[in-house]
PDB file of N, CA, C and O in Angstrom:
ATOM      1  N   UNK A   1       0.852  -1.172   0.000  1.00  0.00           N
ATOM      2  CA  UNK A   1       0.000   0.000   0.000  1.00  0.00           C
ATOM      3  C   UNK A   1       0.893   1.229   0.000  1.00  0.00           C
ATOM      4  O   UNK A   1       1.547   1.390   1.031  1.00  0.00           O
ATOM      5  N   UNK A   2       1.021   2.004  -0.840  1.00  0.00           N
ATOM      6  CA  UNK A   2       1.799   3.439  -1.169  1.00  0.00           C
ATOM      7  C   UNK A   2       0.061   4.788  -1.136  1.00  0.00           C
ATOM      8  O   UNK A   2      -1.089   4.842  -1.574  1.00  0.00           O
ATOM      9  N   UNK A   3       1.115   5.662  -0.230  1.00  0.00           N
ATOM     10  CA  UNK A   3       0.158   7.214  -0.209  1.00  0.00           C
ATOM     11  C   UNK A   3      -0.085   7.675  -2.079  1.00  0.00           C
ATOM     12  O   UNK A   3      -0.039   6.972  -3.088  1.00  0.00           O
ATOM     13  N   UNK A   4      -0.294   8.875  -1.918  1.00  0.00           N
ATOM     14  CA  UNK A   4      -0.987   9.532  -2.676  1.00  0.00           C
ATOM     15  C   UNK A   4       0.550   9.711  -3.501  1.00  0.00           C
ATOM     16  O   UNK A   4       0.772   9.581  -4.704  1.00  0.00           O
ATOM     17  N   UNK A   5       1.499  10.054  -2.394  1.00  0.00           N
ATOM     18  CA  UNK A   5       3.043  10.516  -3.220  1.00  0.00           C
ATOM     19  C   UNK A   5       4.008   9.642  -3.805  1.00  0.00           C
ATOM     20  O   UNK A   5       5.200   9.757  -4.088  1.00  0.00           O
ATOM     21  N   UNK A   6       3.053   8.627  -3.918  1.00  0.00           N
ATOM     22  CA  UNK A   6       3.958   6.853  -3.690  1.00  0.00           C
ATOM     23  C   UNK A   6       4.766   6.415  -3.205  1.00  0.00           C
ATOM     24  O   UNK A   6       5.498   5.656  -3.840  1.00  0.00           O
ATOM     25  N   UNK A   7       4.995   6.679  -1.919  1.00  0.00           N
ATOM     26  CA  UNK A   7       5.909   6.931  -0.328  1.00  0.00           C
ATOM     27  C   UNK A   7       4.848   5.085  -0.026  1.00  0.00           C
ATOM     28  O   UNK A   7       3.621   5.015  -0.091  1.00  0.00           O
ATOM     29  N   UNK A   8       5.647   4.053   0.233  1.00  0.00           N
ATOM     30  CA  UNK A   8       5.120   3.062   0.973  1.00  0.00           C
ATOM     31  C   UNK A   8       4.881   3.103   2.183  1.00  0.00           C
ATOM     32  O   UNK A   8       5.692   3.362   3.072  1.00  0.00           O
ATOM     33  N   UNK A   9       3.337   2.758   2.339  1.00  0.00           N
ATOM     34  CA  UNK A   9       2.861   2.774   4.141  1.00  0.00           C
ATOM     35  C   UNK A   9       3.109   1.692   4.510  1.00  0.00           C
ATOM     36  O   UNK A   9       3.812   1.734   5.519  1.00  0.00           O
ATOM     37  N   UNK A  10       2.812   0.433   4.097  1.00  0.00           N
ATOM     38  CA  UNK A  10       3.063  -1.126   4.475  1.00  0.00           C
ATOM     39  C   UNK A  10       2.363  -1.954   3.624  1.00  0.00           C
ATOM     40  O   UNK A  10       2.008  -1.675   2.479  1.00  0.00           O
ATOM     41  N   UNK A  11       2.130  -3.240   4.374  1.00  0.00           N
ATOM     42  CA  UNK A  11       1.438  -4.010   3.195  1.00  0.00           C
ATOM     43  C   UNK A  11       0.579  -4.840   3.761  1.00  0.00           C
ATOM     44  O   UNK A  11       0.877  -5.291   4.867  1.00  0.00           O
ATOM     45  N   UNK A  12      -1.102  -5.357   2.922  1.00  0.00           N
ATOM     46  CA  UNK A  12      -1.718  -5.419   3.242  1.00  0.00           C
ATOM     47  C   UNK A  12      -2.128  -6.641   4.197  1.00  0.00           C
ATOM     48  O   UNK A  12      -2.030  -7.758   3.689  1.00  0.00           O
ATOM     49  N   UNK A  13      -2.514  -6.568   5.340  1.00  0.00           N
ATOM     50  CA  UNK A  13      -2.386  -8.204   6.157  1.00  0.00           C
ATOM     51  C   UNK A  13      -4.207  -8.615   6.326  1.00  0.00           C
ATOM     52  O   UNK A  13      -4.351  -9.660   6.960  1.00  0.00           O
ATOM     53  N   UNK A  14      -5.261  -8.105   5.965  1.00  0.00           N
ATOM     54  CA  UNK A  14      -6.667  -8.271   6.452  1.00  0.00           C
ATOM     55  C   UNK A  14      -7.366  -7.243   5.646  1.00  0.00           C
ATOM     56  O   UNK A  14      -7.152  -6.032   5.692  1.00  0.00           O
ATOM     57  N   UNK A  15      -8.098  -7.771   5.013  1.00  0.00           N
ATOM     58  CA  UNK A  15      -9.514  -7.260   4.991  1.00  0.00           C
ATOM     59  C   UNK A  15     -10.234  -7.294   5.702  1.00  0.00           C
ATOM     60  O   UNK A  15     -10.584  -8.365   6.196  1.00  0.00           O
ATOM     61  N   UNK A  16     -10.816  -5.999   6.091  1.00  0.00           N
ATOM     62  CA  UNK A  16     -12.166  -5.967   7.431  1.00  0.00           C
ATOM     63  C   UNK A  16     -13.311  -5.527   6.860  1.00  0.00           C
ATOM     64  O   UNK A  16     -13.494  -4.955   5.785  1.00  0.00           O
ATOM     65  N   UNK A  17     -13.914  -5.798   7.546  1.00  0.00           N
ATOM     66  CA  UNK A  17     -15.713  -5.473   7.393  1.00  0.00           C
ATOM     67  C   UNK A  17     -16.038  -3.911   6.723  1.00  0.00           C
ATOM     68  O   UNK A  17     -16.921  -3.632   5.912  1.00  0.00           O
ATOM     69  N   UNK A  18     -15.278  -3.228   7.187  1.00  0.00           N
ATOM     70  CA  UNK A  18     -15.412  -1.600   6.596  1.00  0.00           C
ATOM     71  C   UNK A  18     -13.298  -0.921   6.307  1.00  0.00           C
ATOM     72  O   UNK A  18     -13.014   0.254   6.072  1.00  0.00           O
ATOM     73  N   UNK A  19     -12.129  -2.206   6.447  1.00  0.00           N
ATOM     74  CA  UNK A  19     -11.215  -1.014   6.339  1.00  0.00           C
ATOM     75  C   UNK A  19     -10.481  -1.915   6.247  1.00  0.00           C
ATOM     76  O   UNK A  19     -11.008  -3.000   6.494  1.00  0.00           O
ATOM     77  N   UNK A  20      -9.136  -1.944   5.909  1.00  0.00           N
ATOM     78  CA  UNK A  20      -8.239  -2.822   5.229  1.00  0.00           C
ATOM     79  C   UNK A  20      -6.978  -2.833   6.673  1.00  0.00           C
ATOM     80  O   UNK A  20      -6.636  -1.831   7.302  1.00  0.00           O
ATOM     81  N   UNK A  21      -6.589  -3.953   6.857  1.00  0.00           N
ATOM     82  CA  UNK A  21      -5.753  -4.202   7.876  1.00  0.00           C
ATOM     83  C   UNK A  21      -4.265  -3.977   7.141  1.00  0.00           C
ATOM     84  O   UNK A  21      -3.933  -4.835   6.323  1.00  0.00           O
ATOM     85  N   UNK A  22      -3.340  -2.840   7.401  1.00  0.00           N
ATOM     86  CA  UNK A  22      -2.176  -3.054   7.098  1.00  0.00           C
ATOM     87  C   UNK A  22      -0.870  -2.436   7.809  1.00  0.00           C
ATOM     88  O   UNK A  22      -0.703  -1.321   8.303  1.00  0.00           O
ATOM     89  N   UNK A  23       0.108  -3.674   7.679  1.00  0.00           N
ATOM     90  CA  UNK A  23       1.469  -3.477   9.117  1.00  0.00           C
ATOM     91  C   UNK A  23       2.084  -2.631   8.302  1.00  0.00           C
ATOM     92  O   UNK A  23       2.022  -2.511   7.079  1.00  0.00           O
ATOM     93  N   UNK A  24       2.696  -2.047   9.129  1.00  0.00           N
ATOM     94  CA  UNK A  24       4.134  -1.238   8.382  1.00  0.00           C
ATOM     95  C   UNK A  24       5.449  -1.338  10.107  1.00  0.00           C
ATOM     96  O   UNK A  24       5.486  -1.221  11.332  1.00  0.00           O
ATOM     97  N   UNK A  25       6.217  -1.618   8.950  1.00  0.00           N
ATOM     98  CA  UNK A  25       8.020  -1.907  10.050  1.00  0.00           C
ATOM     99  C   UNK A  25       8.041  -3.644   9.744  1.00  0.00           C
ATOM    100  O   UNK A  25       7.264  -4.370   9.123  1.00  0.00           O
ATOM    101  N   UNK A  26       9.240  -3.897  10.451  1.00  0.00           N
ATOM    102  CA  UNK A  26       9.647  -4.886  10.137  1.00  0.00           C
ATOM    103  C   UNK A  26       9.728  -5.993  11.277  1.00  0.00           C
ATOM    104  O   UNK A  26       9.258  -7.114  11.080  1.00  0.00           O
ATOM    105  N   UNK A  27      10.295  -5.667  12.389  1.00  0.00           N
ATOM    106  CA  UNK A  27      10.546  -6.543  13.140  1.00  0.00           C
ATOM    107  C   UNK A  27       9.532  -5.926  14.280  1.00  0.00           C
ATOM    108  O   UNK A  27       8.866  -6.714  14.952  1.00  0.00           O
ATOM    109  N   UNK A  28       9.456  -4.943  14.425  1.00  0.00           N
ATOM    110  CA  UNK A  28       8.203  -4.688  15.382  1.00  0.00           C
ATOM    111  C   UNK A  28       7.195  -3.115  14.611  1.00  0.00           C
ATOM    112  O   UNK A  28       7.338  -1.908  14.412  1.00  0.00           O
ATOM    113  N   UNK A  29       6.056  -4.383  14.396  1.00  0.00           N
ATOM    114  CA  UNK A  29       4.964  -3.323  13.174  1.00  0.00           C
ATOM    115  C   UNK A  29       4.248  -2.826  14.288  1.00  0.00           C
ATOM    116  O   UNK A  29       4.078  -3.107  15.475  1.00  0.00           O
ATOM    117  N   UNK A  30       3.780  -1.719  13.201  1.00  0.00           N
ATOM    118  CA  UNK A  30       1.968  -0.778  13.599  1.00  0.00           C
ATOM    119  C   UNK A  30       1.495  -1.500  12.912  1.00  0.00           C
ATOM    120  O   UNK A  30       1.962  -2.194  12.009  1.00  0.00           O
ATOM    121  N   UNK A  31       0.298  -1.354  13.392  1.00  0.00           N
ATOM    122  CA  UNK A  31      -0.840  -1.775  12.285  1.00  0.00           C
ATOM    123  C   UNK A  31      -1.617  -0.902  12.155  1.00  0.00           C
ATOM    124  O   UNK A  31      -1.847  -0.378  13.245  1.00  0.00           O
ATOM    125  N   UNK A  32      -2.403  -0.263  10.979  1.00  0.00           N
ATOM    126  CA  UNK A  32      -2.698   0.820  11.112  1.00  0.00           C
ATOM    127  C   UNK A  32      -4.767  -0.176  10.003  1.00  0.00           C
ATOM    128  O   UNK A  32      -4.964  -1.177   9.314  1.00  0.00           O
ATOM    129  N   UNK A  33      -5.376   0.619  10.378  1.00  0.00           N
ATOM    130  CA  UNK A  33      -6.837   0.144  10.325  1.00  0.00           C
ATOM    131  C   UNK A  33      -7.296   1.469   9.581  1.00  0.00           C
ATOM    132  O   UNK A  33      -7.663   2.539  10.067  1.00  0.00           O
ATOM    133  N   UNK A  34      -7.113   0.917   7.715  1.00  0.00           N
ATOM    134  CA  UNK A  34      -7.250   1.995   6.674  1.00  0.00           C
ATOM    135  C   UNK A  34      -8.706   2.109   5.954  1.00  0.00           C
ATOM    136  O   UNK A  34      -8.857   1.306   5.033  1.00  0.00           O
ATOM    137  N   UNK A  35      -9.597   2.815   6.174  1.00  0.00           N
ATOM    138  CA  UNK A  35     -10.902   2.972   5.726  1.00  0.00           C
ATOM    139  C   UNK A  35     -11.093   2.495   4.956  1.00  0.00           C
ATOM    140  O   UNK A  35     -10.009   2.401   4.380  1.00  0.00           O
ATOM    141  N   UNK A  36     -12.292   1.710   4.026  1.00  0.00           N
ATOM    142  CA  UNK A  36     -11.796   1.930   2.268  1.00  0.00           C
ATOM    143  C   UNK A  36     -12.100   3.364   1.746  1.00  0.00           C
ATOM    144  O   UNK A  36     -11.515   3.688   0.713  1.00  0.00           O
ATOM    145  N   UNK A  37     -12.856   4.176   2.267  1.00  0.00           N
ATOM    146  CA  UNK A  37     -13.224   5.371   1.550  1.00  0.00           C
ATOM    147  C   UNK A  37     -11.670   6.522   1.728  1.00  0.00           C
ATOM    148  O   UNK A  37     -11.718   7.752   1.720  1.00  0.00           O
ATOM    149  N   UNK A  38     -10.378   5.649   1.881  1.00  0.00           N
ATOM    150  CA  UNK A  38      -9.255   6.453   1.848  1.00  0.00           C
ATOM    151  C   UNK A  38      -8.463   5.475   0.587  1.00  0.00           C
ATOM    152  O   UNK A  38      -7.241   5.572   0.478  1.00  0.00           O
ATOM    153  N   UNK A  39      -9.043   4.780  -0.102  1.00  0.00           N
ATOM    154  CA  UNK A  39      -8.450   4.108  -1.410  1.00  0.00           C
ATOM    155  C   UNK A  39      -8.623   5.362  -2.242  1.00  0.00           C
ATOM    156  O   UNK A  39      -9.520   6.188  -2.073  1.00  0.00           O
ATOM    157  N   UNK A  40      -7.700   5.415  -3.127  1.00  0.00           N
ATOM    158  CA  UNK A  40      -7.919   5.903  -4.352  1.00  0.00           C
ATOM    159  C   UNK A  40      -8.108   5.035  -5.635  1.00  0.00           C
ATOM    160  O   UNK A  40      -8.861   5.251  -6.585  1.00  0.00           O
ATOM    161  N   UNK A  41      -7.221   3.975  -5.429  1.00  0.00           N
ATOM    162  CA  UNK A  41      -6.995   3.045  -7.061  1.00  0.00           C
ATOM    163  C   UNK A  41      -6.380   1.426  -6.459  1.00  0.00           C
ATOM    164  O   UNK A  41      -5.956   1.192  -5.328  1.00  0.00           O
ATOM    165  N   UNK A  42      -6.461   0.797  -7.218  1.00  0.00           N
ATOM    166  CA  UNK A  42      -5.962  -0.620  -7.208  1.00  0.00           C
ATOM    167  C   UNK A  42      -5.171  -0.814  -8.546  1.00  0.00           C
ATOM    168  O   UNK A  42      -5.612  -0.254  -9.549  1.00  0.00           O
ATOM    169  N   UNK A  43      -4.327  -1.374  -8.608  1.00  0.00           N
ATOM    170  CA  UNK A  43      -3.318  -1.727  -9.949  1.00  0.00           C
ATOM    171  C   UNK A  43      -2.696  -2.748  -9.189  1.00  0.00           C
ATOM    172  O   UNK A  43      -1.843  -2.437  -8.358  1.00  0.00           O
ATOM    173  N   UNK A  44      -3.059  -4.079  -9.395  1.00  0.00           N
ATOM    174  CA  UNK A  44      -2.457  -5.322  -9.652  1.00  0.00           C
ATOM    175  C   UNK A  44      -2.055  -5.500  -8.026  1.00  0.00           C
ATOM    176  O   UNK A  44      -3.054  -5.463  -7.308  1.00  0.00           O
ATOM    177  N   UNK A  45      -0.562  -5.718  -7.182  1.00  0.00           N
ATOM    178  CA  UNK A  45      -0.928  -5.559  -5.985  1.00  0.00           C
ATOM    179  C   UNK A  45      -0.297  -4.703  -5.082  1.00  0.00           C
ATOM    180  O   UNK A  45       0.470  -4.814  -4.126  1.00  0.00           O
ATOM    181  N   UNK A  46      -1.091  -3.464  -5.930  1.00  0.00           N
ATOM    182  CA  UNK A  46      -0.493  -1.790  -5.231  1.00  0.00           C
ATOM    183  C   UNK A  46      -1.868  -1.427  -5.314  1.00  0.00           C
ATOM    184  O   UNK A  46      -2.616  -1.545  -6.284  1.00  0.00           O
ATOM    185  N   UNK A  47      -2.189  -0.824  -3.817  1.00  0.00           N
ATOM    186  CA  UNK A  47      -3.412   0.118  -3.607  1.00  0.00           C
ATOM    187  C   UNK A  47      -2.745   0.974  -3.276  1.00  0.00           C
ATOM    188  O   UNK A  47      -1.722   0.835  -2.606  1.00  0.00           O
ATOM    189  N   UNK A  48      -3.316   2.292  -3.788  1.00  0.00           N
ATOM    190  CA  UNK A  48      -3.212   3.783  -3.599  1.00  0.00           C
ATOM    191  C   UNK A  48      -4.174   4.214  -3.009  1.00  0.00           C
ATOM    192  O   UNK A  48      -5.388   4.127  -3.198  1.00  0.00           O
ATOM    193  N   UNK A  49      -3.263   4.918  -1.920  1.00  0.00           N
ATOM    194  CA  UNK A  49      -4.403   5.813  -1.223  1.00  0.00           C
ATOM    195  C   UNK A  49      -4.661   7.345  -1.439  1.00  0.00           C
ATOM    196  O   UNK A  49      -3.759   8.005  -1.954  1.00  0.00           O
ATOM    197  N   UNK A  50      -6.005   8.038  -1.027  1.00  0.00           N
ATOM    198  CA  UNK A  50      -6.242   9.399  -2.002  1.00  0.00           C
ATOM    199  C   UNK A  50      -5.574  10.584  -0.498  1.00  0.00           C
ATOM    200  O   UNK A  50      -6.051  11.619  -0.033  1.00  0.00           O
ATOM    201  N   UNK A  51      -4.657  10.006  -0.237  1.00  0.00           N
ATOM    202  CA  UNK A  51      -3.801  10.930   1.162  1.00  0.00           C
ATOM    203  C   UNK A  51      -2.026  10.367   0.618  1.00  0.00           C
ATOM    204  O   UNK A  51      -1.643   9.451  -0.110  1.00  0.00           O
ATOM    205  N   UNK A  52      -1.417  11.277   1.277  1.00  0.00           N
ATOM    206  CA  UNK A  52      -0.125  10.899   1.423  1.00  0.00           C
ATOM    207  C   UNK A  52       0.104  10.076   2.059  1.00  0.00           C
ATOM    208  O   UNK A  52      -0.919   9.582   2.532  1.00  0.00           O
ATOM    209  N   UNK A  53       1.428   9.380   2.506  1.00  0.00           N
ATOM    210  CA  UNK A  53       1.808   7.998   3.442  1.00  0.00           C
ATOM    211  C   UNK A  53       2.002   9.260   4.406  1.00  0.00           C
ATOM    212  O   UNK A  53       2.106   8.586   5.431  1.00  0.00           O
ATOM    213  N   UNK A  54       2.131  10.568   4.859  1.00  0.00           N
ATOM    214  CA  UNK A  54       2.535  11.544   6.298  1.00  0.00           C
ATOM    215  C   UNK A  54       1.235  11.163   6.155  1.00  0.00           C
ATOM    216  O   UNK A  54       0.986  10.151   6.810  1.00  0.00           O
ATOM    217  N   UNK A  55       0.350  11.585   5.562  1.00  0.00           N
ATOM    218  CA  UNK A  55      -0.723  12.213   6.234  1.00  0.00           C
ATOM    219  C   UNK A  55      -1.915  11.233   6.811  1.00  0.00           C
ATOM    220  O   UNK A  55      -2.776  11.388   7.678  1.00  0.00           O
ATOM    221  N   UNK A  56      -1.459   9.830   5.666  1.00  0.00           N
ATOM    222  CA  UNK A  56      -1.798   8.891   6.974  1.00  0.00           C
ATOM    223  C   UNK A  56      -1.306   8.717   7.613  1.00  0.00           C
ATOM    224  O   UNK A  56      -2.215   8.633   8.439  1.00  0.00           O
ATOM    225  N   UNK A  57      -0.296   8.494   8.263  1.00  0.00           N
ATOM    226  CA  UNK A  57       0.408   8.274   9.510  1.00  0.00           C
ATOM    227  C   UNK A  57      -0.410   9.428  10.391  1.00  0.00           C
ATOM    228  O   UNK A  57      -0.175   9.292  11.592  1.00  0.00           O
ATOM    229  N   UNK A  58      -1.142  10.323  10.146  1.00  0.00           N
ATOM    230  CA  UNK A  58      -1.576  11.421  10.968  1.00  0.00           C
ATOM    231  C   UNK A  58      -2.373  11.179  11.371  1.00  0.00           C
ATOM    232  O   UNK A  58      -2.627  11.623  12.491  1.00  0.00           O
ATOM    233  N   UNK A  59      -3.294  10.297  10.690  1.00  0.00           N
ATOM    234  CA  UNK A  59      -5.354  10.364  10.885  1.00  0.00           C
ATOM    235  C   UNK A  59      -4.854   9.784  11.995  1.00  0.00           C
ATOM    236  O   UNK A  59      -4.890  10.793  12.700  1.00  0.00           O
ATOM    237  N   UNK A  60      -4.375   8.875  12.770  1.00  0.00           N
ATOM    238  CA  UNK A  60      -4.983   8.183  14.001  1.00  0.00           C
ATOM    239  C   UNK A  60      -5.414   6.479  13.870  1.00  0.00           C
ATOM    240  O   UNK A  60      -5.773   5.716  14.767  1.00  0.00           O
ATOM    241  N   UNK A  61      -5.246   6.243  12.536  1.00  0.00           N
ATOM    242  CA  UNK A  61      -5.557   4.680  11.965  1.00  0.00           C
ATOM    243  C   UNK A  61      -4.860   3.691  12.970  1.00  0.00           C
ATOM    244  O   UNK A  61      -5.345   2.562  13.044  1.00  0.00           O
ATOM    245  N   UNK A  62      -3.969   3.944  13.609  1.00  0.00           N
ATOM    246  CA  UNK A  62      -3.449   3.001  14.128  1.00  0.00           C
ATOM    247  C   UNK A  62      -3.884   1.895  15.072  1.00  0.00           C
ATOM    248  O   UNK A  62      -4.830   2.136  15.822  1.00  0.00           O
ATOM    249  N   UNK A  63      -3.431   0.981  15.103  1.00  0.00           N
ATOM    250  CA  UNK A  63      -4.684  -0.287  16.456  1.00  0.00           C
ATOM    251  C   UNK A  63      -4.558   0.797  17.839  1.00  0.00           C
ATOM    252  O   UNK A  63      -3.909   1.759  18.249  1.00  0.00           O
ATOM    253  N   UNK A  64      -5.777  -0.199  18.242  1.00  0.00           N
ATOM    254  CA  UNK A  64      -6.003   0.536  19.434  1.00  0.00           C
ATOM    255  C   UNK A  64      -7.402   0.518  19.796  1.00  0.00           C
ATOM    256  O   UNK A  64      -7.739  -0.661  19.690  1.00  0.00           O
ATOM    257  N   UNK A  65      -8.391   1.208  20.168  1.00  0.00           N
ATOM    258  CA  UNK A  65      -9.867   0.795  20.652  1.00  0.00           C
ATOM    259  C   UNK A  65     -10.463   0.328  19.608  1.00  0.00           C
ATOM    260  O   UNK A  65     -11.417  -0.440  19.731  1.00  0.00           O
ATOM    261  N   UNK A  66      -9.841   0.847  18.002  1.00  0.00           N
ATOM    262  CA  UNK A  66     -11.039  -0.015  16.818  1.00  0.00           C
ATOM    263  C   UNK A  66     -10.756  -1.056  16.780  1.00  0.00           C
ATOM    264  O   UNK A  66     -11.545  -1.723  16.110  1.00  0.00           O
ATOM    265  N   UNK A  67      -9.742  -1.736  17.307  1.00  0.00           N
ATOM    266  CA  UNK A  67      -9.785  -3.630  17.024  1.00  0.00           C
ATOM    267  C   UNK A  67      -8.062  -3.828  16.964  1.00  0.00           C
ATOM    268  O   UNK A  67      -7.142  -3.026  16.807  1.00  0.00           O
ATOM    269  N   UNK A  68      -8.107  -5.016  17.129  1.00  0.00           N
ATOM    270  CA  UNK A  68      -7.122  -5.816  16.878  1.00  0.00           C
ATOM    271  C   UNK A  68      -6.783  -6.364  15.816  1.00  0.00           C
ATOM    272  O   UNK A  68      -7.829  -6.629  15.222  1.00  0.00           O
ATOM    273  N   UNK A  69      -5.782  -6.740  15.138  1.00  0.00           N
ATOM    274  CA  UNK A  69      -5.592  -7.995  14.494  1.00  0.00           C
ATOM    275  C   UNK A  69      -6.130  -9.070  15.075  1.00  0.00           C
ATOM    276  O   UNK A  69      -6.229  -9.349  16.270  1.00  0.00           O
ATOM    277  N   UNK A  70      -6.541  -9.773  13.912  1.00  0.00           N
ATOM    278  CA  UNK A  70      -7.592 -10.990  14.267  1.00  0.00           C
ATOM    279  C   UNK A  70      -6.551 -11.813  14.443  1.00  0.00           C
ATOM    280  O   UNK A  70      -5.469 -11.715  13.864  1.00  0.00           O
ATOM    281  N   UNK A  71      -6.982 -12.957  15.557  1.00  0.00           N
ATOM    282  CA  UNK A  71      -6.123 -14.148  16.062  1.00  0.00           C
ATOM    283  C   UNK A  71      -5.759 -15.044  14.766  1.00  0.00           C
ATOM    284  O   UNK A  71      -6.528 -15.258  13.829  1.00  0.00           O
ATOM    285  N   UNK A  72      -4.353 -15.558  14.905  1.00  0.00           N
ATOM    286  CA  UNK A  72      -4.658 -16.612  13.702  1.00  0.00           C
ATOM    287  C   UNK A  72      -5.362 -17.910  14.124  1.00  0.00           C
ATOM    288  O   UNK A  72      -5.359 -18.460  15.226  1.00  0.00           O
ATOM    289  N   UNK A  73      -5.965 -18.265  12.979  1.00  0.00           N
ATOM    290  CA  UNK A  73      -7.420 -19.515  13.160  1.00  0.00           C
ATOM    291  C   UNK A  73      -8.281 -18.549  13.440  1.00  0.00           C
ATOM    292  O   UNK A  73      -9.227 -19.162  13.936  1.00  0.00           O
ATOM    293  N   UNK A  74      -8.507 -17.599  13.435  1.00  0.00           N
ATOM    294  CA  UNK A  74      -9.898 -16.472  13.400  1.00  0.00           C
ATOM    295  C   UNK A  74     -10.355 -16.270  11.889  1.00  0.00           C
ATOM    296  O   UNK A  74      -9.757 -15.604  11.044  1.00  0.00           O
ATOM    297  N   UNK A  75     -11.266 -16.818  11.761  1.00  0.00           N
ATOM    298  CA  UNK A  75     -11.461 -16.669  10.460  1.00  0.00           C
ATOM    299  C   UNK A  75     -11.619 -15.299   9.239  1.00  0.00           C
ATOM    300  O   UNK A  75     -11.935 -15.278   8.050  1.00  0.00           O
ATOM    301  N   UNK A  76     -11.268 -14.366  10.117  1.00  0.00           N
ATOM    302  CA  UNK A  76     -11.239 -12.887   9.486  1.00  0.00           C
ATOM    303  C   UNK A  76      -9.411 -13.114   9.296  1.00  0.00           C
ATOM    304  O   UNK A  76      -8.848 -12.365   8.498  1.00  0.00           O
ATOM    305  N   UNK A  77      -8.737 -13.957   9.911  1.00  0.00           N
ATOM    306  CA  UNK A  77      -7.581 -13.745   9.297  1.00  0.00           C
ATOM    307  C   UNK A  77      -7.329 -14.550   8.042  1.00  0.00           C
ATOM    308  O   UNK A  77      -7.861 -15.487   7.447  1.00  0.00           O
ATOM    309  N   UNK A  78      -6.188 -13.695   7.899  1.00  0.00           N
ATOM    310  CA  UNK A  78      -5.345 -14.210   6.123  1.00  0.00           C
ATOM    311  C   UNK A  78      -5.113 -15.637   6.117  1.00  0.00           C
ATOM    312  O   UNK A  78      -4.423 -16.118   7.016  1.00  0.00           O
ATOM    313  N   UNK A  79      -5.576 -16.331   5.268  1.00  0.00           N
ATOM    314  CA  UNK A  79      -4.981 -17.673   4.915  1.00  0.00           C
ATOM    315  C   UNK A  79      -5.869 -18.423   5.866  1.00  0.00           C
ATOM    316  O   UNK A  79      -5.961 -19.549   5.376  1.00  0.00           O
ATOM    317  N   UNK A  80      -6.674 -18.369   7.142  1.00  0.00           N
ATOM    318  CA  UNK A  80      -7.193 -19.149   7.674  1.00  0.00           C
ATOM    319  C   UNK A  80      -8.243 -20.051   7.110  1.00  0.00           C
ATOM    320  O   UNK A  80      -8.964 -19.597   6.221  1.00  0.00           O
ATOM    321  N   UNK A  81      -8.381 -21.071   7.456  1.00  0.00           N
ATOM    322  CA  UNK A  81      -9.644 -22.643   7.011  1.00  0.00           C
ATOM    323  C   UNK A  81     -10.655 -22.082   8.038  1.00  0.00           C
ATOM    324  O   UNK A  81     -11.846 -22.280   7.798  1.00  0.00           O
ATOM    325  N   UNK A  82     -10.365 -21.507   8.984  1.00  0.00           N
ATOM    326  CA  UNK A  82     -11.594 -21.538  10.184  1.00  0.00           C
ATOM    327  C   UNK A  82     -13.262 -21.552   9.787  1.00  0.00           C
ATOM    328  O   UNK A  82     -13.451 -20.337   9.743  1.00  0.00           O
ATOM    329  N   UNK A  83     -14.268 -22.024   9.547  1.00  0.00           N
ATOM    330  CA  UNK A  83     -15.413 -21.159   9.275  1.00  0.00           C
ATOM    331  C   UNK A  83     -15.419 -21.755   7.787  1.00  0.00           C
ATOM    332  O   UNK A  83     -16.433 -21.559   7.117  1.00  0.00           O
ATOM    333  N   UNK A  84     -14.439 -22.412   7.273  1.00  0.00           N
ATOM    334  CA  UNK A  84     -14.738 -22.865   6.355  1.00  0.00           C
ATOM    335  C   UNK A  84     -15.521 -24.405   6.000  1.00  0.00           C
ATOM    336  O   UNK A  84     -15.432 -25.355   6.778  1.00  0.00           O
ATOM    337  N   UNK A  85     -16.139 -24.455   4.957  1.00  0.00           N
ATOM    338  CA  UNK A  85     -16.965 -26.068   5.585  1.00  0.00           C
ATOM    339  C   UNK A  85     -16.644 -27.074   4.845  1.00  0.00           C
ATOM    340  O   UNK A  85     -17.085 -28.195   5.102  1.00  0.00           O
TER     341      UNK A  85
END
């Protein structure tokens, strides 16, 4: 996922119900909880967002009272069978 300036924010770990789950850092991430109504575009597997990578880092997206990363075997996470039949 790259801002508006194509500055990389991180990359994508969850789709959620209303906002896209994505870490940024390496050995110890944020996770930051990205609206979809802050997409601008999709091209193959680069989403653009209609903000800069500062100026998200600004909104406040980051975890924290809106949720967690989902447990793995939670079936909202990546790659999980959970829920599946």
């Amino acid at each position: 996922m790259v801002g508006a300036d194509g500055e990389k924010l991180g990359e994508l770990v969850a789709v959620q119900e209303e906002r896209l789950l994505v870490a940024k850092g390496f050995f110890f991430t944020t996770d930051y909880h990205v609206p979809f109504s802050a997409v601008a575009s999709t091209d193959g597997d680069v989403i653009t967002l209609n903000v800069t990578t500062e100026e998200a880092l600004d909104q406040g997206w980051e975890s924290g009272a809106e949720g967690e990363r989902p447990p793995v075997g939670d079936s909202r996470a990546p790659g999980s069978t959970s829920g599946m039949p």
